[in-house]
C-alpha positions as CSV (number, residue, x, y, z in Angstrom):
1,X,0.0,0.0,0.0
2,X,1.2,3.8,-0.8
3,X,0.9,5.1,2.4
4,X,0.7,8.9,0.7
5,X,-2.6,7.7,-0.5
6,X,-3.5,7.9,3.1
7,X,-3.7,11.8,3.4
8,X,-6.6,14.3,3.2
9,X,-9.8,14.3,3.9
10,X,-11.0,11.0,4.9
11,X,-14.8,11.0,6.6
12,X,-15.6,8.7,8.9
13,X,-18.9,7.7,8.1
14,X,-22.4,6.8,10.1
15,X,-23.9,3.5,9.8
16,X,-27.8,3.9,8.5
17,X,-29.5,1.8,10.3
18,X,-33.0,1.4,10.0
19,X,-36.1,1.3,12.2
20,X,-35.7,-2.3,12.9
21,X,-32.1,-2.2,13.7
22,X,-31.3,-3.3,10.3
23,X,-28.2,-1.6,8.1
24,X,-29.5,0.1,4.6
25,X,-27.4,-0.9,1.9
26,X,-28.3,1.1,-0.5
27,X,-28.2,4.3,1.6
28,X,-24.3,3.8,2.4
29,X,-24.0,3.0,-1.2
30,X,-25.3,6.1,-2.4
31,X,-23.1,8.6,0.4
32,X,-20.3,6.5,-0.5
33,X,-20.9,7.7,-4.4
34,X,-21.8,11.1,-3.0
35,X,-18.5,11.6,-0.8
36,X,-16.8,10.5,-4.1
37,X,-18.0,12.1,-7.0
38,X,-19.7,15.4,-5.3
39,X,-17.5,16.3,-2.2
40,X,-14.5,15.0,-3.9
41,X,-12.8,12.9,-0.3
42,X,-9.3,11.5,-0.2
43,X,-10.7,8.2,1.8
44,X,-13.1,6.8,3.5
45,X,-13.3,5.2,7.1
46,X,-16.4,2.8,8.3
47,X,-17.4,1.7,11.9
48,X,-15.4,3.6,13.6
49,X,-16.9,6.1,16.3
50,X,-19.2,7.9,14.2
51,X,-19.8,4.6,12.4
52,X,-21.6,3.6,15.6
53,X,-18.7,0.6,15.6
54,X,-18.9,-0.2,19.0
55,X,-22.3,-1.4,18.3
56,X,-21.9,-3.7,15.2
57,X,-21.3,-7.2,15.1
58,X,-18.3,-8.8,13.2
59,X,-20.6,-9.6,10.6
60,X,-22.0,-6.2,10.2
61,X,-18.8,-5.0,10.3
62,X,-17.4,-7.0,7.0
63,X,-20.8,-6.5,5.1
64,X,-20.3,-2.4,5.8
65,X,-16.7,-2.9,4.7
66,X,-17.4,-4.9,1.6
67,X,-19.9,-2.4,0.4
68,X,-17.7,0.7,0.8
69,X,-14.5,-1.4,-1.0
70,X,-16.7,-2.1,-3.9
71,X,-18.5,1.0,-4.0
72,X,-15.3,2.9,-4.4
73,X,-14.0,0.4,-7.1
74,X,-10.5,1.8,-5.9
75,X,-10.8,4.9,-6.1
76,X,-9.9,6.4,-2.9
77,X,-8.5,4.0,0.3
78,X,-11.2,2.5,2.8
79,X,-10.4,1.8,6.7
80,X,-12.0,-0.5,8.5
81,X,-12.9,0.7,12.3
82,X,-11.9,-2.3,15.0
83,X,-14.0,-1.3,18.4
84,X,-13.0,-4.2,20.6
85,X,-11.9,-5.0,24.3
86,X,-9.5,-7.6,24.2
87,X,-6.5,-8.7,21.7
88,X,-8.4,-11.7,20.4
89,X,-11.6,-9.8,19.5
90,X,-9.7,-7.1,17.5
91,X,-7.9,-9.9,15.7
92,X,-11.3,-12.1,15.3
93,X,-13.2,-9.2,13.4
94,X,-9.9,-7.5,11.3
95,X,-9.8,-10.9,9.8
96,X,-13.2,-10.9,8.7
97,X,-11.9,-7.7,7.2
98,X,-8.8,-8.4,5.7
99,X,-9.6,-10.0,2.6
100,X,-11.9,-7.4,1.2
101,X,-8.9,-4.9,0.5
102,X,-9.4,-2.1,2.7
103,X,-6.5,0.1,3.0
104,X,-6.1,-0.1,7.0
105,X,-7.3,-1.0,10.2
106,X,-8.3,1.9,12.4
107,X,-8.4,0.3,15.6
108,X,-9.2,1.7,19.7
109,X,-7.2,0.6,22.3
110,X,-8.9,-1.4,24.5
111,X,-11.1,0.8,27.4
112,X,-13.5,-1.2,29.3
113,X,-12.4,0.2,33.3
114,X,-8.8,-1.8,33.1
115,X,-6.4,-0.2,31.0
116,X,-3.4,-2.2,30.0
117,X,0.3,-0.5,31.0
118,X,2.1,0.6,28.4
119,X,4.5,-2.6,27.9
120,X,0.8,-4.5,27.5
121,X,0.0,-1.8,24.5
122,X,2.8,-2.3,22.4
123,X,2.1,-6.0,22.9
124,X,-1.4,-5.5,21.8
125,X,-1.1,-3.7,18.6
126,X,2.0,-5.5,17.9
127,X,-0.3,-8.7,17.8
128,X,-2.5,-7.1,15.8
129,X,-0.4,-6.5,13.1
130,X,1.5,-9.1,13.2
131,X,-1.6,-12.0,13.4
132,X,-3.8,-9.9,10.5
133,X,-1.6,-8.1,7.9
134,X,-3.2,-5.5,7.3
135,X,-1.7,-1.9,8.4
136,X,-2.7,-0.6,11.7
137,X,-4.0,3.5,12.7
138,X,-4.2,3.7,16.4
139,X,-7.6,5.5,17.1
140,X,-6.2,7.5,20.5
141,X,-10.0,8.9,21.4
142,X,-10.3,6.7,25.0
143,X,-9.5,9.4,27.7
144,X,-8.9,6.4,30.5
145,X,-7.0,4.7,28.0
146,X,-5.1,7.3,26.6
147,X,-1.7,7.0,24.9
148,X,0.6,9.4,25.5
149,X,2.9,10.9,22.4
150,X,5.7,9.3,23.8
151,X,4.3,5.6,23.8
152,X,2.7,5.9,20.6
153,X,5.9,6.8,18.9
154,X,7.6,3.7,20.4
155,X,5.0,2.1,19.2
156,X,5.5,3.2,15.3
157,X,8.7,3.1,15.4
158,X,9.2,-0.8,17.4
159,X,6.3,-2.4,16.0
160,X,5.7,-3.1,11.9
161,X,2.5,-2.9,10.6
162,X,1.6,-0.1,12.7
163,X,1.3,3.0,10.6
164,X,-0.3,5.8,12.1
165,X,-2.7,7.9,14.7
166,X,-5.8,9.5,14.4
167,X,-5.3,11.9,17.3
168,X,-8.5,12.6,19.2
169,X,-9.8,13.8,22.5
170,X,-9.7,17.3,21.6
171,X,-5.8,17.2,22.4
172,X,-4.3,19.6,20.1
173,X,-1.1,19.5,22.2
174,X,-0.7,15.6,21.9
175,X,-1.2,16.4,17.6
176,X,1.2,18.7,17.9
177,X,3.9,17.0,20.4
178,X,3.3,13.7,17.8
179,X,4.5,15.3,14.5
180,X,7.2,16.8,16.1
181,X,8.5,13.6,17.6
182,X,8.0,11.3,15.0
183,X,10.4,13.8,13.1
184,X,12.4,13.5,15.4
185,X,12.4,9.8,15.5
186,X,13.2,10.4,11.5
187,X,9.8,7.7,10.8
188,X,7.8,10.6,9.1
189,X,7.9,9.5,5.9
190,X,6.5,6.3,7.0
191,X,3.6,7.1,9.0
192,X,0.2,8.9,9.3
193,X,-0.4,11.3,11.8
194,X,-4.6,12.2,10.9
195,X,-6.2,15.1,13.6
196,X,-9.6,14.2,14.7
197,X,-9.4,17.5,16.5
198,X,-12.8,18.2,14.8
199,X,-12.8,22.1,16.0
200,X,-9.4,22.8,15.3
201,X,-8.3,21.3,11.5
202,X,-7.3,24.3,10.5
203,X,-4.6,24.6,12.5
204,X,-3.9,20.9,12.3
205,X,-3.4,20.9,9.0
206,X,-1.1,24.2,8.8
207,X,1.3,22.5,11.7
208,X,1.4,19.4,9.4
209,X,-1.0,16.9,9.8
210,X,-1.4,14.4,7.2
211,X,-5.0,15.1,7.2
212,X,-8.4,13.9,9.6
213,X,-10.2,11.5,10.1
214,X,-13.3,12.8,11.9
215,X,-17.4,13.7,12.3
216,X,-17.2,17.2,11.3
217,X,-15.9,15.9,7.8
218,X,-19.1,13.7,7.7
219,X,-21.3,16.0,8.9
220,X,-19.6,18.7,5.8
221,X,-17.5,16.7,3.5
222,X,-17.3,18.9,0.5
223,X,-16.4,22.3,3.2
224,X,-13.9,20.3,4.8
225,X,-12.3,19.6,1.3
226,X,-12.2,22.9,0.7
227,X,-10.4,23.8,4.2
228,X,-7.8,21.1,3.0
229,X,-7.1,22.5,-0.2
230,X,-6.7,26.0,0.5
231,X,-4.8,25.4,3.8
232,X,-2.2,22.6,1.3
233,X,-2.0,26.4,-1.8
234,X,-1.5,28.7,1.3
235,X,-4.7,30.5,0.9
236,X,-4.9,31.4,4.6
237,X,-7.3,34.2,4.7
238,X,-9.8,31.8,2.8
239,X,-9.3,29.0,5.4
240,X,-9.9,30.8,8.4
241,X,-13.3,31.6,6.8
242,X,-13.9,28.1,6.7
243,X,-13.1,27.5,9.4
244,X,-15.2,29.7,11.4
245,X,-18.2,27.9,9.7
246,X,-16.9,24.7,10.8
247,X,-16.5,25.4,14.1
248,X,-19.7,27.1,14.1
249,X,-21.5,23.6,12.3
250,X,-19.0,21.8,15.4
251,X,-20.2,23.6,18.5
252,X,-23.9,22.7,16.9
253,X,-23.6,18.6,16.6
254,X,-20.5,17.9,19.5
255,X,-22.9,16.3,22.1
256,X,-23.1,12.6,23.6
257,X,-25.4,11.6,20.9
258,X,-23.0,13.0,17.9
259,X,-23.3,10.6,15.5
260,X,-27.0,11.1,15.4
261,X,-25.9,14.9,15.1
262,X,-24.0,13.9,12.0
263,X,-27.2,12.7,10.2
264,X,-29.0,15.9,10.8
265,X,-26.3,18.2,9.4
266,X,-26.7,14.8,6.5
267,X,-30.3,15.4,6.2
268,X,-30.2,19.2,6.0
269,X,-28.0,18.7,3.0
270,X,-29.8,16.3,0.9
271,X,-28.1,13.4,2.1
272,X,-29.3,10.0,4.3
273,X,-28.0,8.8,7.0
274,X,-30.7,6.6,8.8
275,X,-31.2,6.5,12.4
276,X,-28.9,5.9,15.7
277,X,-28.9,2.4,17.0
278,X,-30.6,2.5,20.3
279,X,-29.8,3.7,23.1
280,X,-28.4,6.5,21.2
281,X,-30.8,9.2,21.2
282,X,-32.0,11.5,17.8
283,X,-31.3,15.1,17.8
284,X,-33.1,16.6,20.1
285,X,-35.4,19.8,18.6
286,X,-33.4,22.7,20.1
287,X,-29.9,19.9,18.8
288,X,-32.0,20.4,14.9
289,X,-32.6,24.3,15.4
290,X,-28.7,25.1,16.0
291,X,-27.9,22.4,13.4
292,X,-30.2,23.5,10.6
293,X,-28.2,27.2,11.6
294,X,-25.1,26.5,11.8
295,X,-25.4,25.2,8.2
296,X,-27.3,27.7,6.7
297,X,-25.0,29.8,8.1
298,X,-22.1,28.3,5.7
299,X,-21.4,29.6,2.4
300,X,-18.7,28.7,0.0
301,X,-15.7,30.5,0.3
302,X,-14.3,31.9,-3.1
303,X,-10.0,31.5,-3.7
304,X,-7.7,31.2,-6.4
């Protein structure tokens, strides 16, 4: 795999789920097509987070995959979210993965109350890539199971097969202390650092991140493609427009219940996005009022 193909704007997208807790094919077909040919994404991700991942079954999880691969017929890279508590379980559904050519594994480390010490993490993702073969992005989002910049450039730089963080948790620090010492640790060529600091890519992306991974690009693909590209021709003045109306759209859906926040800013564009699996709450009325203004509020932003 080219690991520059990795790079971008790669949304991370919501599961639609049905009524009867059932997944719509067709749905994620056609925002698969509409990320592609309309927004114009660098990647796609599926059951991660905002995928509703930690609520789909293995099975689930390699149908969504499957769909997205052949949907894209190659034309951008798919990752495959692993949402799983235990070494064996994250192994168990990346192989139901791995055959369906998906670009990378984006997996959490594991968070249920006991969180492993850090000789246990390199262990753990070290299995992972090892027993599956197929490239590994550390999802750092867990706050009581949170890596620190330090571990997770031991871990890309001791363990093959792991290529990369999607830095979460609204750490902007931890983004920033990562690129710095993975070029210092001369792996930067090698590896992906992607911000999920949804309210901040702007600055993310001008102190070098490889790109993001997160809701906000779901919830406004084709705004957050624009924020890329002017940010990567220096059109600063332009950006910081954009980004205002991001973290305007961002202060509207960032709640418990955000994925179901991402189909509303979905909706109020034309697109569908299904419902949240229960428990997970809809938007709540006064959730849709800021939503519905926050994008009304966004205009395109005109550069050279």
């Amino acid at each position: 795999m080219d690991i520059a193909r990795l790079s971008g704007i790669i949304p991370p997208m919501v599961t639609p789920f049905r009524e009867d807790g059932s997944i719509d094919e067709q749905a994620h077909r056609r925002d698969v097509r509409y990320m592609i040919d309309r927004a114009k994404v660098h990647g796609l991700a599926v059951c991660g987070s905002t995928g509703e991942g930690h609520t789909l079954t293995t099975e689930e999880t390699r149908r969504i995959a499957g769909w997205t691969v052949d949907e894209v017929r190659g034309e951008v890279p798919v990752i495959a979210g692993i949402i799983a508590n235990s070494t064996q379980g994250v192994i168990e559904r990346a192989r139901a993965v791995a055959d369906l050519g998906v670009a990378a594994l984006q997996v959490t480390p594991p968070h249920y109350v006991f969180r492993p010490d850090d000789e246990a993490m390199v262990r753990h993702f070290g299995e992972i890539a090892d027993k599956t073969g197929v490239p590994v992005i550390i999802y750092n989002v867990i706050p009581w199971s949170y890596l620190l910049p330090p571990l997770l450039v031991r871990i890309l730089t001791d363990v093959e097969g792991v290529i990369g963080v999607k830095q979460s948790a609204s750490d902007m620090k931890a983004l920033a202390d990562l690129l710095l010492l993975i070029e210092e640790a001369g792996i930067e060529e090698r590896v992906r650092i992607m911000s999920a600091v949804d309210a901040l890519l702007y600055p993310s992306f001008q102190i070098g991140s490889h790109g993001a991974i997160a809701a906000i690009l779901t919830a406004a693909p084709d705004v957050c493609v624009q924020l890329w590209n002017a940010v990567q021709t220096g059109h600063h003045e332009p950006a910081l427009k954009i980004h205002k109306g991001l973290l305007r759209l961002w202060n509207a859906i960032d709640a418990p219940n955000l994925p179901a926040n991402t189909r509303t800013a979905m909706r109020l564009t034309g697109r569908e996005g299904g419902i949240p699996r229960p428990p997970m709450p809809a938007s709540s009325a006064e959730q849709q009022s800021k939503i519905r203004a926050a994008v009304e509020a966004m205009a395109p932003v005109a550069f050279a």
